[in-house]
BAFI-3210 file (N, C-alpha, C; in Angstrom, 3 decimals, decimal comma, padded with zeros to 6 digits):
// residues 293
n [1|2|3|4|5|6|7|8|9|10|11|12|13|14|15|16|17|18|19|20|21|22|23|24|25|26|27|28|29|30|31|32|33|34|35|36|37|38|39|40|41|42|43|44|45|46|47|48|49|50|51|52|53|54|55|56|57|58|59|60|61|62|63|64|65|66|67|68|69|70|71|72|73|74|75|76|77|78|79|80|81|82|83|84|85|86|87|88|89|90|91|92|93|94|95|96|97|98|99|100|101|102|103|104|105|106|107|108|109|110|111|112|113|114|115|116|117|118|119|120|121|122|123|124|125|126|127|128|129|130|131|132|133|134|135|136|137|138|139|140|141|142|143|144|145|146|147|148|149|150|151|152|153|154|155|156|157|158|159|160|161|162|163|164|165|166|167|168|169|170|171|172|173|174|175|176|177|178|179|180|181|182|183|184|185|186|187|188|189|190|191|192|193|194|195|196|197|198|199|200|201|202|203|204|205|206|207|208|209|210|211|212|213|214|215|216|217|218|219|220|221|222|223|224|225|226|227|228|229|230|231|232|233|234|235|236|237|238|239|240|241|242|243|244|245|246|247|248|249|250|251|252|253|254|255|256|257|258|259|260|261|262|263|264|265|266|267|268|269|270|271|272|273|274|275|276|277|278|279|280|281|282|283|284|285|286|287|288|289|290|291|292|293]
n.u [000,846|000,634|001,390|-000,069|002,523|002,117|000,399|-002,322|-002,407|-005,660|-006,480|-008,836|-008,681|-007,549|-004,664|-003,283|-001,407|001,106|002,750|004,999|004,088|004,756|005,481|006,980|006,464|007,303|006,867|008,354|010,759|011,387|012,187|011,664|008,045|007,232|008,163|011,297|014,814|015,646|017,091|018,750|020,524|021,505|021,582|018,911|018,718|020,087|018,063|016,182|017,462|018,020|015,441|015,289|017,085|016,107|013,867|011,772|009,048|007,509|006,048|005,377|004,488|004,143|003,698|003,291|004,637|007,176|008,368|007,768|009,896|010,251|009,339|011,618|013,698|013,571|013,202|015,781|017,378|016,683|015,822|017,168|013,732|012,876|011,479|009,438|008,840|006,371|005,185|003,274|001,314|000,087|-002,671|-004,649|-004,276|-002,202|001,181|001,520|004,052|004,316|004,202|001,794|-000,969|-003,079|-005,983|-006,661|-008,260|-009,743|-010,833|-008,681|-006,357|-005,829|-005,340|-002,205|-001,192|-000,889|000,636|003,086|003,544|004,264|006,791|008,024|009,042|009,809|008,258|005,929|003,469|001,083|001,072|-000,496|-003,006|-004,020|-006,643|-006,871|-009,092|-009,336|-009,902|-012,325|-012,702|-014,223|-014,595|-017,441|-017,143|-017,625|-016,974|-014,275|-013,032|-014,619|-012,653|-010,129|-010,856|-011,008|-008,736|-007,322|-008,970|-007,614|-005,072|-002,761|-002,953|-002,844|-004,236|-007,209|-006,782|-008,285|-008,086|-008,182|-010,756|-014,513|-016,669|-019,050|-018,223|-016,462|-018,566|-019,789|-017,674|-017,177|-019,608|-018,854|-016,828|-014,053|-012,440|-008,877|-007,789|-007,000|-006,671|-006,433|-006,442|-004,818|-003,870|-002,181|-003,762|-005,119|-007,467|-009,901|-011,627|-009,840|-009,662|-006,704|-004,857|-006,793|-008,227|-010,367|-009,351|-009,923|-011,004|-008,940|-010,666|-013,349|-014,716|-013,206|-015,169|-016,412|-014,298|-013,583|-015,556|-015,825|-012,978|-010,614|-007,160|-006,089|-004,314|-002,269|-001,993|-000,143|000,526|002,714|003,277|001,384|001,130|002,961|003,913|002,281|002,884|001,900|001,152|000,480|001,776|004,373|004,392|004,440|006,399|008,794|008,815|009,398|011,753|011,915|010,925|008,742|007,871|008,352|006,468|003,528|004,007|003,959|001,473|000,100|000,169|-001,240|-003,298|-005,232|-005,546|-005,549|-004,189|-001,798|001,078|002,660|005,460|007,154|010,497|013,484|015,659|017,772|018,683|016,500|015,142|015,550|014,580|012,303|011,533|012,373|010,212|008,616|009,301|008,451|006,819|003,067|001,197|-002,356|-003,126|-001,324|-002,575|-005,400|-004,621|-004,049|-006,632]
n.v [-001,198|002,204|004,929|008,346|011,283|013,642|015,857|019,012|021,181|023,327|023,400|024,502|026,826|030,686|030,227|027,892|025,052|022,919|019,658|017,469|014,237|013,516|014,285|016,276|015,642|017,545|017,243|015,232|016,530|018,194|018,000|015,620|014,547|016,406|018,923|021,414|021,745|019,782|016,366|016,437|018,359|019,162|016,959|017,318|019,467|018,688|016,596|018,390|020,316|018,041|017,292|019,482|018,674|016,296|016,735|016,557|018,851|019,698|020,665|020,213|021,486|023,652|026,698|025,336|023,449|022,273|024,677|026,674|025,094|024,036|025,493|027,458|025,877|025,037|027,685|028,561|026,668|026,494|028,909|031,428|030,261|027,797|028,381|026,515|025,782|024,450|025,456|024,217|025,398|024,778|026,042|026,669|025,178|025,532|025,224|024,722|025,534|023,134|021,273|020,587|020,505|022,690|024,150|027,212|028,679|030,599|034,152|035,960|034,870|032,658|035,210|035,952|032,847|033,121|035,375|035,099|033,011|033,887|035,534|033,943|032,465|033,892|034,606|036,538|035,495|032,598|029,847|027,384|027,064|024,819|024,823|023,131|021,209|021,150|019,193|019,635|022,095|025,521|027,899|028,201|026,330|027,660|030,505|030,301|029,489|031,295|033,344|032,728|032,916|034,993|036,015|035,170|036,575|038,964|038,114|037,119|034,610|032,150|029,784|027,839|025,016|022,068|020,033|017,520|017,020|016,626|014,844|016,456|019,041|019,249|019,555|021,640|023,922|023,833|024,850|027,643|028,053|027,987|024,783|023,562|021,344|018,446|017,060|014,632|011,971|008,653|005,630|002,492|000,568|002,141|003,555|005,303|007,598|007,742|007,571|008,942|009,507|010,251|011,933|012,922|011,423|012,554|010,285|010,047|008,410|008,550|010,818|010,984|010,535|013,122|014,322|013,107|013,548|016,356|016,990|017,329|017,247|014,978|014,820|012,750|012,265|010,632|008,528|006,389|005,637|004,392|002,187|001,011|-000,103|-002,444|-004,092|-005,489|-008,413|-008,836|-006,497|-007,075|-009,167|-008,427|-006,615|-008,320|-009,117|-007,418|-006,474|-004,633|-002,472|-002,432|-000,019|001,669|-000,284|000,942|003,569|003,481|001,568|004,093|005,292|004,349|003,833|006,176|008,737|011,194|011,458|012,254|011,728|012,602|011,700|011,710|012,212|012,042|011,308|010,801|008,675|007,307|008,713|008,786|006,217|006,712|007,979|006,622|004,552|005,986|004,738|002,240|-000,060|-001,065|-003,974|-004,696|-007,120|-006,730|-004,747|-005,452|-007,682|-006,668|-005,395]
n.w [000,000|-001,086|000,915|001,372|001,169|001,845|003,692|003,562|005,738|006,436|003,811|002,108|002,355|002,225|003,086|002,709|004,448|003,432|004,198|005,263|005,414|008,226|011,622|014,484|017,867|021,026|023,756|025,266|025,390|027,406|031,541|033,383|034,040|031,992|033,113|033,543|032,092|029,674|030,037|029,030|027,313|025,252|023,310|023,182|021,213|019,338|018,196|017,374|015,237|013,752|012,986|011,146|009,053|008,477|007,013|008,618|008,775|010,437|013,801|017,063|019,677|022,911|025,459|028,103|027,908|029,685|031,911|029,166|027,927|025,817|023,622|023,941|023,371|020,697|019,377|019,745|019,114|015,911|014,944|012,417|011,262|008,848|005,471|004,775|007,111|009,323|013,029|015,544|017,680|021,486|023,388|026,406|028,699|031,673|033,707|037,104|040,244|041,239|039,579|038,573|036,744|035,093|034,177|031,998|030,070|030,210|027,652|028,470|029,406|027,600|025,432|026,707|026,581|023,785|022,934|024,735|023,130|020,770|021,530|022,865|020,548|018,486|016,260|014,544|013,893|014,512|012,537|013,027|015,702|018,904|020,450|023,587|025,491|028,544|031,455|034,229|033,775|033,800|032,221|029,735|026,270|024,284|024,627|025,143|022,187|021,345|021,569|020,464|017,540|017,684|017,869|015,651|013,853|014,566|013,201|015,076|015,061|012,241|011,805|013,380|015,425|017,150|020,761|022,319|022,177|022,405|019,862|020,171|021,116|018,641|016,908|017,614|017,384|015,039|013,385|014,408|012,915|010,794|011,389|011,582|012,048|014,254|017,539|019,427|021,587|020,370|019,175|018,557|019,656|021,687|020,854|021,556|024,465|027,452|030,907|032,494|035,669|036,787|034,671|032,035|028,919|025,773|023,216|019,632|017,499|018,072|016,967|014,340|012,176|011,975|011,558|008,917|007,091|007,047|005,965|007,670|008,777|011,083|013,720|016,271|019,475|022,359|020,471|020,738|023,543|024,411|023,057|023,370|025,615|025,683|023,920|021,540|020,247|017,652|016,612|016,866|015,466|012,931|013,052|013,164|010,260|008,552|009,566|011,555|014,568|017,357|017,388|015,051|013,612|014,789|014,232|011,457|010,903|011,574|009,709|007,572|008,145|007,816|005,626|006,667|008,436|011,154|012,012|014,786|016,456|019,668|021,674|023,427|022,865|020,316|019,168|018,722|017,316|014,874|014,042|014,454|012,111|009,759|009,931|008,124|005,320|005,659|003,950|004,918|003,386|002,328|003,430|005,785|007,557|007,117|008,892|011,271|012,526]
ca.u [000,000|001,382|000,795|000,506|003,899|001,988|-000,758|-002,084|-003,545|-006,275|-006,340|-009,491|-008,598|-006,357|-003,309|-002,926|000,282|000,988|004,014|005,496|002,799|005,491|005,618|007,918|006,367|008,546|006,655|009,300|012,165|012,031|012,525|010,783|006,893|007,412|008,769|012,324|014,858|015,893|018,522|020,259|020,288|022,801|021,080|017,524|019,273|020,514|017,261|015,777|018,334|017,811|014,208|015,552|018,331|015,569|012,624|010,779|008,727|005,577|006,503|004,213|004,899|003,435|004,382|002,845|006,026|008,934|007,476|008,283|011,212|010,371|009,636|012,788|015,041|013,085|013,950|017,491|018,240|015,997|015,593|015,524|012,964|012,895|010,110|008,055|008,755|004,994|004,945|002,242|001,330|-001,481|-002,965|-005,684|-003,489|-000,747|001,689|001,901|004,906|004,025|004,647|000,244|-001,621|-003,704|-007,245|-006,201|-008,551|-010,349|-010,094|-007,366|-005,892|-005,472|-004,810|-001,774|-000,821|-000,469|001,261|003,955|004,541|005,084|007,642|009,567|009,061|010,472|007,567|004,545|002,034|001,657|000,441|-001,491|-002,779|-004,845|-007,194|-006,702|-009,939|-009,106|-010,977|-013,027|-012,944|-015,384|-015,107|-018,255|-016,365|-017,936|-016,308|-012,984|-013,364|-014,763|-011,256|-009,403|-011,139|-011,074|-007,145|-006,898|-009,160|-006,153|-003,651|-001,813|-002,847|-003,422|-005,182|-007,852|-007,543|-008,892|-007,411|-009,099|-011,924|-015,632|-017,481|-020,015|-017,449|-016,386|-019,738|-020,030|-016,652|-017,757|-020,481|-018,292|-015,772|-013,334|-011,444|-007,705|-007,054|-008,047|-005,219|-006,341|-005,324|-004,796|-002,974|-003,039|-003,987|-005,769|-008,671|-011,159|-011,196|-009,805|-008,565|-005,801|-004,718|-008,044|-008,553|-010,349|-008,424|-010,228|-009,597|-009,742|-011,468|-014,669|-014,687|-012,928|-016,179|-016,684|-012,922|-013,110|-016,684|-015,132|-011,180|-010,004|-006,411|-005,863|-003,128|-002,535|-000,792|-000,055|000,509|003,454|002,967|-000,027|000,687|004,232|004,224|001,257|003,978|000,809|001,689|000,397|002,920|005,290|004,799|004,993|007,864|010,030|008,010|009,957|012,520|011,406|010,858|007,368|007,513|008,494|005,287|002,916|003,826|003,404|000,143|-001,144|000,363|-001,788|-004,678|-006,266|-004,424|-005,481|-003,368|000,064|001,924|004,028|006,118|007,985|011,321|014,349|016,926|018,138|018,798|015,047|013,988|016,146|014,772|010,752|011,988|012,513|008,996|007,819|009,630|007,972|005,083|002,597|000,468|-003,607|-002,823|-001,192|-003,547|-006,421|-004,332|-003,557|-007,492]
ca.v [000,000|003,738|006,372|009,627|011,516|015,032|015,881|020,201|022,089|024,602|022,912|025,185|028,207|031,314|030,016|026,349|024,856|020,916|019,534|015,924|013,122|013,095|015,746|015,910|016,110|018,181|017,128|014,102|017,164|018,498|017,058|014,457|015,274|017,589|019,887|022,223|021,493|018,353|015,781|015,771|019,475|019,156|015,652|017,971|020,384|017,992|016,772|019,607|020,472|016,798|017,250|020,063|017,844|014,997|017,476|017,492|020,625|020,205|020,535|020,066|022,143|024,437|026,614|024,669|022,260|022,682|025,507|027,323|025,005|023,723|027,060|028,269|024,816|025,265|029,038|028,342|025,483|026,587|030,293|031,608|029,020|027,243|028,735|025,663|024,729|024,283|025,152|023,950|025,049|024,880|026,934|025,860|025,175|026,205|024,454|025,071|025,489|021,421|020,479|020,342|021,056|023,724|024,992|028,547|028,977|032,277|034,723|036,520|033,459|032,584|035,934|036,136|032,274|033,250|036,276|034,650|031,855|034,708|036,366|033,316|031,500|034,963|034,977|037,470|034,928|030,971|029,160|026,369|026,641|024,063|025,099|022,404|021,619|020,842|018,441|020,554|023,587|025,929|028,916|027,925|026,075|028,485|031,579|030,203|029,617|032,481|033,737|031,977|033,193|036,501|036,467|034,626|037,949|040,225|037,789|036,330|033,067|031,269|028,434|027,133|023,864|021,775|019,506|017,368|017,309|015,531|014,983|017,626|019,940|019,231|020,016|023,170|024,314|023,421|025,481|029,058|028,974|026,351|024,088|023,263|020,359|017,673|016,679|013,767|010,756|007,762|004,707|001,103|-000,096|003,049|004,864|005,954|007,946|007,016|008,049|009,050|010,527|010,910|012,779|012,415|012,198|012,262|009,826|010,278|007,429|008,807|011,841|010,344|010,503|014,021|014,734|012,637|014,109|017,651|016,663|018,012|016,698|014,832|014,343|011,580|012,138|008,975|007,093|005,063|005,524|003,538|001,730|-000,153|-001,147|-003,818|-005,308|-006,374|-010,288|-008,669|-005,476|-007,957|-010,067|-007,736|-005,631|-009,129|-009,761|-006,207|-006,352|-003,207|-001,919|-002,399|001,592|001,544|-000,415|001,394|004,489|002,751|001,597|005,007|006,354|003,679|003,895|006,915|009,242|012,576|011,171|013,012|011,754|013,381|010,872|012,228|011,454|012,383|010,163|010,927|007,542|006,702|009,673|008,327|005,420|006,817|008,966|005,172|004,306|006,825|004,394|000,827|000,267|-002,572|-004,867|-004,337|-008,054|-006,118|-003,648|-006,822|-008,763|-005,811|-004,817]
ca.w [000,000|-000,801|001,531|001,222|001,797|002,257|004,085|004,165|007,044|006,021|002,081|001,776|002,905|001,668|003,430|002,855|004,904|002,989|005,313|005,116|006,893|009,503|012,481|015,892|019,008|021,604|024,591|025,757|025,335|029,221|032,123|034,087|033,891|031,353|033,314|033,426|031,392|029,345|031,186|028,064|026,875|024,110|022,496|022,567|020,324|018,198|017,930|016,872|014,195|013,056|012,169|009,713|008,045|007,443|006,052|009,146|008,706|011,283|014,873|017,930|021,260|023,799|026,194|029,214|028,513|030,586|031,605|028,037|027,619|024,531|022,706|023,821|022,696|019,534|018,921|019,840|017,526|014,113|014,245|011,603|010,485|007,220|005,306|004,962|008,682|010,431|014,063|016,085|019,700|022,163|024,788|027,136|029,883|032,374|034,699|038,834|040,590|042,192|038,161|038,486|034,801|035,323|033,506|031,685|029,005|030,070|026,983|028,375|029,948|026,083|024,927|027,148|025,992|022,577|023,402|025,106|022,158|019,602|022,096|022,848|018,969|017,635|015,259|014,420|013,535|015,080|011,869|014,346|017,486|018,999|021,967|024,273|026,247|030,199|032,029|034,763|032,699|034,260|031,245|028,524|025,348|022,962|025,405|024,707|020,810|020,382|021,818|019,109|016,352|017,464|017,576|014,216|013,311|014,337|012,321|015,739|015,220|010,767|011,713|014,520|015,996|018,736|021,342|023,308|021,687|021,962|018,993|020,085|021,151|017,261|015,779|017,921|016,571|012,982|013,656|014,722|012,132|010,419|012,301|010,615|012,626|015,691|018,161|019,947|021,930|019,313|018,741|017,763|021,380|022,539|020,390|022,329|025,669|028,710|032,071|033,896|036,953|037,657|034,338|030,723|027,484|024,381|021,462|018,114|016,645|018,212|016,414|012,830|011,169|011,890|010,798|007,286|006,680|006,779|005,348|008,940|009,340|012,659|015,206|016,991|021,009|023,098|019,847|021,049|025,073|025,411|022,795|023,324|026,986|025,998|023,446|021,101|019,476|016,048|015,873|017,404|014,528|011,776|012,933|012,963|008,909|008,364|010,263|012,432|016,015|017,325|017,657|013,821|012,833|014,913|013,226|009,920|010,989|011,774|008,258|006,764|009,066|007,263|004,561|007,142|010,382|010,425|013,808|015,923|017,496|020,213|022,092|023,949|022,249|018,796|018,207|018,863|016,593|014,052|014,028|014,007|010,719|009,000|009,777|006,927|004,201|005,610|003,155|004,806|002,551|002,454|004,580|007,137|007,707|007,855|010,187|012,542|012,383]
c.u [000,876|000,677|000,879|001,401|003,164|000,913|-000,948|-003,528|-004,363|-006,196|-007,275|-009,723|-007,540|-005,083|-003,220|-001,261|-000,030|002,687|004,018|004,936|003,857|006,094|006,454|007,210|007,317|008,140|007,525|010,229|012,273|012,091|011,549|009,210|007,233|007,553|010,808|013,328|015,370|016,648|019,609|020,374|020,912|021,754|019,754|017,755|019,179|019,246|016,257|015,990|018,151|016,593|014,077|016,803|017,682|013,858|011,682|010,187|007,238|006,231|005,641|004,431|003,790|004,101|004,060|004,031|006,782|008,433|008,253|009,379|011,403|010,226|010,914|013,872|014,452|013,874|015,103|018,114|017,911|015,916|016,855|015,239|013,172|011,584|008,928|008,034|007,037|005,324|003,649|002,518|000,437|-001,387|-004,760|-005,506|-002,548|-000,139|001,752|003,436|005,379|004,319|002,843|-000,011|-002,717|-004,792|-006,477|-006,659|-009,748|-009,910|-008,735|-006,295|-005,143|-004,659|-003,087|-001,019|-000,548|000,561|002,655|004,514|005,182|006,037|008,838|009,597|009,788|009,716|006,432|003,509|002,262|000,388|-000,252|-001,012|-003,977|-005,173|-007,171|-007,863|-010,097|-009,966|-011,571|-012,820|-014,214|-016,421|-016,054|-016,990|-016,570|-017,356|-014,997|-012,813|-013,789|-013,383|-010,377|-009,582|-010,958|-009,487|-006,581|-007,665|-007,572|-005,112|-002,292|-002,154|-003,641|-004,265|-005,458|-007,836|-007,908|-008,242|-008,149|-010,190|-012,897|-016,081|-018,543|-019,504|-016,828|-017,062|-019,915|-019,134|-016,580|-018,630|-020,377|-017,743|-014,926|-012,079|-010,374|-007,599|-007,424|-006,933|-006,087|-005,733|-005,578|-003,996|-003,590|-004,047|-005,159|-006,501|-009,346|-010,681|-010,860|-009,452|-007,482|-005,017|-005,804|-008,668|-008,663|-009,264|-009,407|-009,909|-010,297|-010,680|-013,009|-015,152|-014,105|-013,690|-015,632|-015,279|-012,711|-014,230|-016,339|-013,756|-010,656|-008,889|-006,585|-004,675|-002,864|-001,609|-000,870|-000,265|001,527|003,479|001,978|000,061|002,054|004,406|003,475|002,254|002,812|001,351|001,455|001,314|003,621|005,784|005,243|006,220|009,203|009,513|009,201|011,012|012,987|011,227|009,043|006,853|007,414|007,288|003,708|002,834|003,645|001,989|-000,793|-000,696|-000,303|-003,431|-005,494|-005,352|-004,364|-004,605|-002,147|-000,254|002,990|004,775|006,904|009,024|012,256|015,499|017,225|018,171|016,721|014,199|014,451|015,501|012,810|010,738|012,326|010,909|008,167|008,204|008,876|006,160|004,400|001,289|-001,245|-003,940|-002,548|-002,184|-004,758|-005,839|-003,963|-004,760|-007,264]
c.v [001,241|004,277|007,386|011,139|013,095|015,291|018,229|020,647|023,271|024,324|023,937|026,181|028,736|030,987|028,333|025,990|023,432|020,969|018,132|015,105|012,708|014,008|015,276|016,316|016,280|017,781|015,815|015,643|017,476|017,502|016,410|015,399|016,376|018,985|019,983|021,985|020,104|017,586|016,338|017,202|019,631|018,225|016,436|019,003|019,763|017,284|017,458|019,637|019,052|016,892|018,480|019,777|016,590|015,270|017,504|018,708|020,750|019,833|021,341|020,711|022,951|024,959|026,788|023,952|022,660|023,545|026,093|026,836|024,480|024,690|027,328|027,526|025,395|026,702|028,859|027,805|025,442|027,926|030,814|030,684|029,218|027,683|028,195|024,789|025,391|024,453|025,355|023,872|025,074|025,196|026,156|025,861|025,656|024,992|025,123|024,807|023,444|020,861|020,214|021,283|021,409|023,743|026,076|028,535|030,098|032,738|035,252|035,573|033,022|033,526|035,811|034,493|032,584|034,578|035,820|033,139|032,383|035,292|034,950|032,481|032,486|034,743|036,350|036,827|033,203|030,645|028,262|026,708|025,724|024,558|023,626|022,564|020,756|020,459|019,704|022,066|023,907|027,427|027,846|027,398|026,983|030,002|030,917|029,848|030,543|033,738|033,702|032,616|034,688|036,781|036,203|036,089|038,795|039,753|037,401|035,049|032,700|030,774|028,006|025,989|023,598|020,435|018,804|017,340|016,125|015,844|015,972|018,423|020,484|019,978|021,035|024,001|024,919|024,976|027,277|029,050|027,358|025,969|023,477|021,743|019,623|017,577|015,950|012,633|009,282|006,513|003,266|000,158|000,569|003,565|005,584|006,723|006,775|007,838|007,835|010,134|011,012|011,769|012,137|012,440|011,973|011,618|010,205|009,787|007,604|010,384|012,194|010,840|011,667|014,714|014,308|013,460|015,635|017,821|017,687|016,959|015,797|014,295|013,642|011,874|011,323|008,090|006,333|005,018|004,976|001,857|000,209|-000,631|-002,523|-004,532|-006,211|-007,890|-009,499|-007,594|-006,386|-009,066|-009,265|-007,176|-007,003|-009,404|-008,356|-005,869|-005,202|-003,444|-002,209|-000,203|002,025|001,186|000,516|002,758|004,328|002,663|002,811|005,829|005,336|003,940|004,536|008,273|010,758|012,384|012,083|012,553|012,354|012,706|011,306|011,443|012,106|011,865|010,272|009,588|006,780|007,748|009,152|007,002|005,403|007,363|007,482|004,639|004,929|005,592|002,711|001,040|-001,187|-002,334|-003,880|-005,734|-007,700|-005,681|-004,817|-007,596|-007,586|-004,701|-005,184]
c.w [000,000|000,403|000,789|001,744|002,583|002,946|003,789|005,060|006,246|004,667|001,604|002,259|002,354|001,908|003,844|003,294|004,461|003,789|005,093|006,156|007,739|009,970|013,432|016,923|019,893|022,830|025,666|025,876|026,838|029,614|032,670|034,379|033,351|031,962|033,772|032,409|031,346|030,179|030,591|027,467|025,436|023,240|022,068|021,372|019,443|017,510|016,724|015,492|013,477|012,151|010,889|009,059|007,624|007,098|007,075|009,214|009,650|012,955|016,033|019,114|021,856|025,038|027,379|029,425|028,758|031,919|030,547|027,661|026,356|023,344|023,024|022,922|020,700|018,301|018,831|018,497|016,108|013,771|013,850|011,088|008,628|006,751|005,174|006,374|009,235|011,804|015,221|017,388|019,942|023,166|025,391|028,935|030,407|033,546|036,301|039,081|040,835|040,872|037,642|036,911|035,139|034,115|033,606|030,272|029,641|028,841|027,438|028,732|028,475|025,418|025,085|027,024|024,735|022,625|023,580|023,564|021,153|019,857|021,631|021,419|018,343|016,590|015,361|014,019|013,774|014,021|012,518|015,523|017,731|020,649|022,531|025,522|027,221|030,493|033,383|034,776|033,756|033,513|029,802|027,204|024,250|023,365|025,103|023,441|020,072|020,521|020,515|018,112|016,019|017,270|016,495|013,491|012,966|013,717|013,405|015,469|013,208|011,076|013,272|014,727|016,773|019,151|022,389|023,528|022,161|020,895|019,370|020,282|019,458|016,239|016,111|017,538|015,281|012,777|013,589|014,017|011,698|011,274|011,322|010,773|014,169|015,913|019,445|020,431|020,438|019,047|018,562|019,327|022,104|021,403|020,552|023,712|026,618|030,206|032,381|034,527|037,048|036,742|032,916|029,472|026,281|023,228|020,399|017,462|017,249|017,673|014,796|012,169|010,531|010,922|009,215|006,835|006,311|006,151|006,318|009,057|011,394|013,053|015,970|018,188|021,742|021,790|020,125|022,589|025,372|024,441|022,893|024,211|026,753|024,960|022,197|020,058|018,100|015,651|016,476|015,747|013,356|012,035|012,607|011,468|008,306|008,610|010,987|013,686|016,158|017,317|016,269|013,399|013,480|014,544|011,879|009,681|010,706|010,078|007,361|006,777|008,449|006,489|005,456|008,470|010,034|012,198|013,783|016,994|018,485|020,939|022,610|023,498|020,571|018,139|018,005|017,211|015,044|013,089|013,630|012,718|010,138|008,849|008,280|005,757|004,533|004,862|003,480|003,909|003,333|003,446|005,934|007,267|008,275|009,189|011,532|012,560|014,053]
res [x|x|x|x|x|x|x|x|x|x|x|x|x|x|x|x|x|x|x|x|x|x|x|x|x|x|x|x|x|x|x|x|x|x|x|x|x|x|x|x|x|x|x|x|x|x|x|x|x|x|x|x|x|x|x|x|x|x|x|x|x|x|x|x|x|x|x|x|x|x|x|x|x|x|x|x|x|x|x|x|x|x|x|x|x|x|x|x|x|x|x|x|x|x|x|x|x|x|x|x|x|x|x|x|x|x|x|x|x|x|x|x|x|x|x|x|x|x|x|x|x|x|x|x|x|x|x|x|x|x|x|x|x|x|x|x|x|x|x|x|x|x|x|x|x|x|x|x|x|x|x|x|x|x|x|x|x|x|x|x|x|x|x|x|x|x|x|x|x|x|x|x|x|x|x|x|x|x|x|x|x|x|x|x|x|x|x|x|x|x|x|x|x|x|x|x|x|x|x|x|x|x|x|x|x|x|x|x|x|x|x|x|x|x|x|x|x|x|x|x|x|x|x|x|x|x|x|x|x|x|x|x|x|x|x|x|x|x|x|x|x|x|x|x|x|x|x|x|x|x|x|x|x|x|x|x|x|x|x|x|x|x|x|x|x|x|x|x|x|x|x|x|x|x|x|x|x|x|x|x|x|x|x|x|x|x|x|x|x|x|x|x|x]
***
């Protein structure tokens, strides 16, 4: 089976971004619970700089992580950006001193997130942002969306997405204005919501429809953290049919899965990232795909 190598954000809109169906998530780069900085400070660099020596151009952050430590590694090691580099952040939330993930989607709450990503990104405009919507939220979802839209008015923010989404949260979205992009939980193991720490996550595959029905890219986060501790016998089998990593075929999978996925594999280890950047070239059968239904 081919894939397809490109995927673009906003295809029907004045400012279409098309970027290579394979993004970097930055959220592994700090330190322990994504917060301060990396262990490895040097290797996150390199990193970085890696994903523009092997055409990465879509890159996933926020600056909830670290606190701001991944905008800053970012700035450091790429600015000035490549002109078809994508960077994608999200506001919603904030971190506590305790390392605790905070509700911070009030408008200004937002305002004052986006604010701060154009300071430390050294840009004037964040092509994606994805509102990120916090479990006991207590501001209305259509009061923080209508935030969004109003700042994509003034030309700080291209493109609206959403994070964390329910399918009715989706359709009410739909509803205010166009959505670029979904950023849900996803993988071969995990689809649907679940808990933890006491808190929802949203998956994708309950909200798919709505995303193919509209040609809304989607995002997949926790695709190899939920999905490699279980060790599944069927990516087990294929990756030795391939002679691949089980982390290798489950990014395969999801670049098979549906032609709008673009993952963002993330990592701390160059040799690991190295090694998810190979995944793009394994092409499985319309067999695979059946046997790893």
């Amino acid at each position: 089976m081919n894939i397809k190598k490109t995927i673009t954000i906003g295809a029907n809109t004045a400012n279409p971004l098309t970027v290579k169906r394979l993004g970097y998530g930055t959220m592994r780069l700090p330190g322990e619970q994504v917060w301060g900085e990396p262990e490895n400070r040097e290797e996150a660099v390199q990193i970085l700089k890696a994903t523009s020596e092997d055409d990465i151009n879509f890159l996933d952050t926020a600056d909830y992580y670290g606190e701001d430590v991944t905008n800053r590694l970012i700035a450091e090691s790429l600015h000035p950006y490549k002109k078809d580099l994508v960077i994608c952040t999200k506001v919603g939330a904030s971190r506590g001193g305790d390392k605790s993930w905070n509700v911070y989607d009030k408008p200004e709450n937002l305002r004052a997130s986006i604010d701060n990503n154009l300071k430390t990104l050294k840009i004037e405009q964040i092509q994606l942002v994805h509102f990120r919507v916090m479990p006991g939220t207590t501001t209305p979802f259509e009061e923080s969306l209508n935030a969004m839209f109003e700042m994509q008015k003034e030309g700080k923010i291209m493109h609206v997405g959403l994070s964390n989404v329910t399918p009715e949260e989706l359709n009410t979205a739909l509803s205010m204005g166009k959505v670029a992009s979904v950023e849900n939980a996803f993988s071969y193991v995990q689809r649907t919501s679940f808990s933890v720490f006491g808190q929802e996550v949203r998956g994708l595959q309950e909200a798919m429809d709505i995303c193919i029905e509209n040609d809304i890219p989607m995002i997949p986060f926790f695709s190899l953290q939920n999905s490699l501790p279980k060790n599944e016998n069927k990516i087990a089998k294929i990756a030795e049919k391939y002679n691949a990593t089980p982390a290798q075929i489950n990014l395969a999978w999801l670049l098979h899965y549906n032609d709008l996925i673009l993952p963002i594999p993330g990592t701390s280890k160059l040799a690991h990232f190295n090694e998810n950047i190979q995944a793009f070239d394994i092409q499985l059968s319309e067999d695979d795909m059946k046997f790893l239904e």
